[in-house]
N, C-alpha and C positions, 0 to 999 in steps of 0.2 A: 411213423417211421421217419417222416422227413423232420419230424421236427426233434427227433433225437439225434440226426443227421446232424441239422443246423448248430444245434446244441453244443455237438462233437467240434465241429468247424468254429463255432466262438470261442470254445474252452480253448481249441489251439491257439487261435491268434491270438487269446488272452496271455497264454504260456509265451508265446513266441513276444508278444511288445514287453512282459515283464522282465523278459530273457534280455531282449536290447538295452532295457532301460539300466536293468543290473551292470550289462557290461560298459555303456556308455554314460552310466557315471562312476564310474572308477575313479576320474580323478578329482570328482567336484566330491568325494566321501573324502579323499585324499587329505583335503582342502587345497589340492593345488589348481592354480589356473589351466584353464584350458584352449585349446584353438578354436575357434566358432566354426559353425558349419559343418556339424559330424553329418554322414549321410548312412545313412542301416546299412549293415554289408560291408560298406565302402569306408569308412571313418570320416578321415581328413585327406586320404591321398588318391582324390579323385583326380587331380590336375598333373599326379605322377601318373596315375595308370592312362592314363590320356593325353600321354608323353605329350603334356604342355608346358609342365617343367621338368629339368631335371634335378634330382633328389639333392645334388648342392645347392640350389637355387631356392629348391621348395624350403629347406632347412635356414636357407638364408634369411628367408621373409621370414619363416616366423620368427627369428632371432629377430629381425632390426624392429618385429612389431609388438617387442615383448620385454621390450626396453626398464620396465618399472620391476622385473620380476627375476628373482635369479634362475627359477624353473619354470617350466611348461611343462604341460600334457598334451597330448593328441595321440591318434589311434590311427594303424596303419590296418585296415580291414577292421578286423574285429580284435586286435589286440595294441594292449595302451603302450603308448608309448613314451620316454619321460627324456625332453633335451634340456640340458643342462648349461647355464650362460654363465655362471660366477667362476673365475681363472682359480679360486680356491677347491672348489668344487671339481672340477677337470683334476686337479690333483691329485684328489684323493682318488678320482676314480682311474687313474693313469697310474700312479705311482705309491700313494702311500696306504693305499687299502686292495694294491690289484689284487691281490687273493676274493675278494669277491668281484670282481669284474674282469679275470682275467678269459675271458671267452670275447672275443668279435662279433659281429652282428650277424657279418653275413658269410653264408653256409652253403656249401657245394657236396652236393651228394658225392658221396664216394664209390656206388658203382654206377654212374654218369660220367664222372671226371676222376677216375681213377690217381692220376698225374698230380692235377692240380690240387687232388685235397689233401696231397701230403705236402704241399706250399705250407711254412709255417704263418702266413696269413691266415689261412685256415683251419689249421689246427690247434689243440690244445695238449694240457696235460704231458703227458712223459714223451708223447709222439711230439710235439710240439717244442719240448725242450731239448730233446735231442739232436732235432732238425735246425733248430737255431744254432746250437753248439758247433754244429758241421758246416752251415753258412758263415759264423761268427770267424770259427779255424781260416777259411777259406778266405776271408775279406780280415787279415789283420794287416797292420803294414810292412810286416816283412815280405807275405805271400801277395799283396795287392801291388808289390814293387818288382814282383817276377810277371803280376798279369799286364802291368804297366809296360811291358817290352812288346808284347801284342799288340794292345791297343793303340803305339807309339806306330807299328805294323797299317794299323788300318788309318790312321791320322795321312801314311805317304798313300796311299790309295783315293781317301777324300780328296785330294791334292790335284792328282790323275785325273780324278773325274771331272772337276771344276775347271780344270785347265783342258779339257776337251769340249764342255763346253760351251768356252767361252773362244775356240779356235775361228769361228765361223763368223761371230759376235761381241762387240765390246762388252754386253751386258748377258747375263742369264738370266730371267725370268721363271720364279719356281717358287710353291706352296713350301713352307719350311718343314710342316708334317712332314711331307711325303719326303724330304730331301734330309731329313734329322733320324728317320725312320732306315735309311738305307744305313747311317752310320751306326746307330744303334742293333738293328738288324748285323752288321761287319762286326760290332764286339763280340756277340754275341756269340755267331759261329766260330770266331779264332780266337775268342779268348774266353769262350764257353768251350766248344765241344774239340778247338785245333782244326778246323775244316774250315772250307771256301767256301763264305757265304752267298757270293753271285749279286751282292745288293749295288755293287757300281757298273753294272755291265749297262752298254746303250740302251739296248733292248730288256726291257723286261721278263726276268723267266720265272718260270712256276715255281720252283726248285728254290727260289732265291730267299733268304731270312725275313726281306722285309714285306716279300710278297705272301708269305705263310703268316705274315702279323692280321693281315690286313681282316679275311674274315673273320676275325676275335674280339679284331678291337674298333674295326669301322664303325663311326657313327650313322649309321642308316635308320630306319623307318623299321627294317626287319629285327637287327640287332635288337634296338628298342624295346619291341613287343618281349620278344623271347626274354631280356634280359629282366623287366619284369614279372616273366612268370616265373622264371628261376629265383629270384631274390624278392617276390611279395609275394606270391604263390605255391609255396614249395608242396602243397598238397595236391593243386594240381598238377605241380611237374611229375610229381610220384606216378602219374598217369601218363602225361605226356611224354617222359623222358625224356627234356632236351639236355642236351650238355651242352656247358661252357664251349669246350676247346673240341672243334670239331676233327672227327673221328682220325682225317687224313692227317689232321697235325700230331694228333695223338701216335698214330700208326711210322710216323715219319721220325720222330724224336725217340722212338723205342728204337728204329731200325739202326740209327746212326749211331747213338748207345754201345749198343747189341756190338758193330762191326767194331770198335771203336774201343771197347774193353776187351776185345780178343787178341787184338793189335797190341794195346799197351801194355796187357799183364804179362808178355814175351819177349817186349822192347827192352832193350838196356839203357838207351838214352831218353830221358824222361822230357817232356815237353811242358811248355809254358801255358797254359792253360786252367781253368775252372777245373774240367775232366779229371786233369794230371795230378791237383789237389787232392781230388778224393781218392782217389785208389795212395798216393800218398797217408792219408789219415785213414786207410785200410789197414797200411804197415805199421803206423805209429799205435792204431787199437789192435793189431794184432788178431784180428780178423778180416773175413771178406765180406763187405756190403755185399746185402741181394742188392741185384739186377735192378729192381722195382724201384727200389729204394735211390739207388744212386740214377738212373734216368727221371726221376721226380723232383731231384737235389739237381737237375742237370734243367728239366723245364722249368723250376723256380728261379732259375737263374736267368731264361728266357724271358720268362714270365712277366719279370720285377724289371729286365734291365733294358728289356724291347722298348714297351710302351709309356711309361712312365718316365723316363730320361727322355724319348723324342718329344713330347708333350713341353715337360720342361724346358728343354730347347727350343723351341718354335716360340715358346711365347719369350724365353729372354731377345731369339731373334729379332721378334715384332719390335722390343721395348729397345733395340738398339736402331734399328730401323728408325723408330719414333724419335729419338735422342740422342742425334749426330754428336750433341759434347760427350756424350757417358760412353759411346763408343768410341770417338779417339781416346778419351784417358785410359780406357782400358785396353785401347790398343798398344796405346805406349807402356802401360804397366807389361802388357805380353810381350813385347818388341825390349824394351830394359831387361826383364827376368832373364828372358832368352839367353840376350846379352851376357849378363852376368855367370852362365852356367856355360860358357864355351860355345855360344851361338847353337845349341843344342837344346831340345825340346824333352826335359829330364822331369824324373818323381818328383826330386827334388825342389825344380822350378816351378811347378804347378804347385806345388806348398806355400810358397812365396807369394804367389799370386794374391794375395789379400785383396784387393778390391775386386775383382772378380768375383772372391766368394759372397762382397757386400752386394753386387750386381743379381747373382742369382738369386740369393737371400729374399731380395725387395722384388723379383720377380716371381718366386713363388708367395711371395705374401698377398701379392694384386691377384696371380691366378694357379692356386694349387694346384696340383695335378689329379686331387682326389679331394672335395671341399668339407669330406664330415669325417670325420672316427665315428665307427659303432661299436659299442662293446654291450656285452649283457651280463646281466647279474647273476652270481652261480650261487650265492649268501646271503640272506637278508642282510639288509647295513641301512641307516637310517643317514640321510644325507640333510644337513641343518644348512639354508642359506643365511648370508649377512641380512636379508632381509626379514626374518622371521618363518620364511617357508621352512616346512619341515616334512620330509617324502620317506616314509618305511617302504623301501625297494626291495622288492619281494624276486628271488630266485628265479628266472625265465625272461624278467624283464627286460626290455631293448632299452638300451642309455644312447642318446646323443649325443656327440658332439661336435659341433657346429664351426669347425676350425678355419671355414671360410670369412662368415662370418665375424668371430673376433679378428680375423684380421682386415677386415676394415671398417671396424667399430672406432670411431673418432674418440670415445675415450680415452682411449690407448694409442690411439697413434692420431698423429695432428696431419691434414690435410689426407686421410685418408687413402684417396684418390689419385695421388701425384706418386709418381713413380720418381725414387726418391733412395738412391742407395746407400747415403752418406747416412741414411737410418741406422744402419749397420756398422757405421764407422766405430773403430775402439771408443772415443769418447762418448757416442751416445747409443751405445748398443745395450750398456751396462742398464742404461733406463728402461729398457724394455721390459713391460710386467710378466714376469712366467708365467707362462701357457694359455699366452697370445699371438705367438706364434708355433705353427704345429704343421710344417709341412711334412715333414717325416714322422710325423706320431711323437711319441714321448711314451717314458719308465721302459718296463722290462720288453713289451713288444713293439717296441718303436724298432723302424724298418733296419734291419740288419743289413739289407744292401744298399746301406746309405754313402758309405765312404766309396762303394766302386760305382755308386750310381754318380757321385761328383768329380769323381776320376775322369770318367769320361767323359761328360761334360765338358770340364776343365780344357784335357786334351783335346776337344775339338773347337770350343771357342777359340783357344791356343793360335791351334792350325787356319783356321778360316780369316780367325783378326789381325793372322804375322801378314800376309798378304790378299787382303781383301775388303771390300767394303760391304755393307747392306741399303741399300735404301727402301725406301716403303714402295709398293706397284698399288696400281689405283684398282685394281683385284681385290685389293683387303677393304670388305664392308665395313667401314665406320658408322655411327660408333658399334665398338665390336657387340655381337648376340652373343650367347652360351646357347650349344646345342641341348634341346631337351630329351633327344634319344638316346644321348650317353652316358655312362656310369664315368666317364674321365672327362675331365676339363675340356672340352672341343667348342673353337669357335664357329659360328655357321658361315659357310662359305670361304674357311680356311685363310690362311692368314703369307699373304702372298708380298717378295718383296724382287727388289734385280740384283745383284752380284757383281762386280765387277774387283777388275786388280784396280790395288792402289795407284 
């Protein structure tokens, strides 16, 4: 008996190594290269689940250690994974083949986050194009020049705030996150939803936009965990049910919603507003959005334009902080425009503003706000590099790409390292090799809230540079860390400068 036992027990564990061995050579039958160090179970992304890096950072190494190769493989658990490094290859898989690669990586259940998985982030197919079409309507530039009088609204409020508190003290002292996050937080509420965000008040309230950001997007230890069992473990979230966007933000964003289209579909005078937009493109479609549908169209706009812009700001902050010259010129670029448009803070004048937009450009290239694209393959398509690799990418597959990385790949750009805007200038911008730069994604799903996410921006570098300075505070650890518990760009121990009037 025991030895038919025994028997039993060897035949398994003969099934179970032949089982590993089959899936972890996938990419060496491939013939593509692969990352060393698979672990059974675990693949290659032991040093992600053991938030010792995070997934930009992970994805960065292998790119800078894979330099001879247009592809790689590695395995995230027990499924392969395929990152792709040649700007010809991103191409195709962005733009001129996305019919098979048009699905994203990463997936939020839909009765966990009811909200956010109607984000066209998340979505696909007819749900997906629809949703684009009604963010796309809503960010064009006629309608981004009515949201533009809001935001121009919350610009004399940052204003307020800065000049209280700087009443008591020549300098203010403050983390740029948390100070980019209240203005962000301010569009958000009034030229999202027409309501009073609460994000410049002395005291901090519950209620306030930027304090509802905080447990979603804080980079902590808890975040962390959770955030990998939603995005590497979706089978055990199927059990644990975490959601993304907790229950209170969920519950809070339907209510204001809710009050908020009873109000306007009886109003006669229409307001400036995200909101205002869509029951607008209710009239133009000649029906009524569900409810569901427009307070999801209503957190995507949350969503995209909370955390993501204050991210981006904080580190152009730092990089003006760091580079007393790039900040006067572009003070006086802000201080001239101005000028020129009737000392008035106009659409128009943010247009103008060109070296500004060189400014942000070369600061999202040093530190994305988000360092990969993931997309998966829904078609077999057979991807050929310049170097002879050749990958039949089979339907389910997760594709990389490493957009941190190529951007500060010395190949492509010279001194890497050096923050450096005149990159961007008209005469050498044109050298730049397509799609080696990708902070906004690129082809058909490239970020739709990209022109209101530089709007505001714009207006608030604007507002802070017409009368203000930054300096760096000895608060900011050099040289800077990247946080490894978060899914966005976060530096450790935040990135802290002083404020004063010119």
């Amino acid at each position: 008996m025991a030895s038919v036992f025994l028997t039993l027990v060897l035949g398994a564990l003969a099934l179970l190594v032949f089982y590993l061995i089959t899936i972890y050579t996938h990419w060496k039958r491939q013939g593509i290269p692969s990352v060393k160090g698979t672990i059974p179970f675990l693949g290659n992304v032991w040093s992600l689940l053991a938030l010792k890096l995070s997934m930009s950072e992970f994805v960065r190494k292998i790119y800078e250690r894979s330099k001879d190769h247009s592809m790689i493989g590695f395995y995230k658990l027990m499924s392969p994974v395929l990152l792709i490094r040649e700007p010809r290859l991103i191409k195709i898989v962005l733009q001129r083949n996305f019919s098979s690669f048009h699905e994203n990586g990463l997936k939020i259940e839909t009765d966990l986050d009811p909200l956010l998985a109607k984000n066209p982030f998340f979505t696909y197919g007819e749900t997906w194009s629809t949703g684009r079409k009604r963010l796309t309507y809503a960010f064009s530039s006629m309608r981004l020049k009515i949201l533009f009088t809001t935001v121009n609204g919350v610009c004399n409020k940052f204003v307020d705030f800065l000049e209280r508190q700087l009443k008591s003290s020549n300098e203010y002292e403050v983390e740029l996150k948390s100070l980019f996050s209240k203005f962000t937080g301010e569009v958000v509420a009034n030229a999202g939803l027409g309501i009073e965000g609460f994000c410049f008040e002395d005291k901090p309230r519950a209620e306030s936009f930027d304090e509802m950001g905080k447990p979603i997007f804080e980079p902590n230890l808890k975040n962390g965990i959770l955030r990998s069992i939603i995005f590497f473990m979706p089978t055990l979230n199927k059990l644990l049910k975490i959601a993304f966007v907790p229950k209170s933000a969920d519950k809070f964003m339907r209510q204001v919603v809710a009050e908020n289209l009873k109000i306007r579909r009886l109003a006669s005078t229409p307001r400036k507003d995200f909101l205002q937009l869509m029951i607008d493109l209710e009239k133009t479609e000649g029906e009524t959005l569900d409810e569901e549908v427009l307070t999801a169209h209503t957190f995507s706009f949350f969503f995209d334009g909370y955390e993501t812009s204050s991210i981006v700001l904080s580190f152009i902050g730092y990089q003006l902080a760091t580079h007393p010259d790039v900040q006067e010129k572009l003070r006086e670029e802000v201080v001239s425009t101005i000028a020129k448009h009737n000392d008035a803070l106009t659409f128009e004048a943010l247009k103008d503003m060109t070296y500004m937009d060189q400014v942000i450009n070369e600061s999202q290239r040093l530190y994305p706000a988000l360092g990969i694209l993931t997309k998966v393959c829904t078609e077999e398509y057979e991807l050929r590099g310049m170097d002879g690799l050749s990958c039949r990418v089979k339907p389910g597959t997760q594709v990389i790409i490493p957009s941190h990385g190529l951007h500060l790949d010395p190949k492509y750009w010279t001194d890497p390292e050096v923050f450096d805007p005149d990159r961007f200038s008209d005469d050498r911008k044109q050298n730049i090799e397509k799609m080696t730069f990708l902070p906004f994604g690129e082809g058909p799903r490239m970020c739709v809230g990209m022109r209101m996410a530089l709007l505001q921006m714009k207006a608030c570098l604007s507002t802070l540079l017409k009368s203000y300075k930054l300096e760096l505070s000895k608060k900011t650890q050099l040289p800077l860390e990247l946080s490894s518990v978060s899914i966005m760009t976060a530096p450790v121990g935040g990135l802290w400068v002083y404020i004063s009037k010119i």
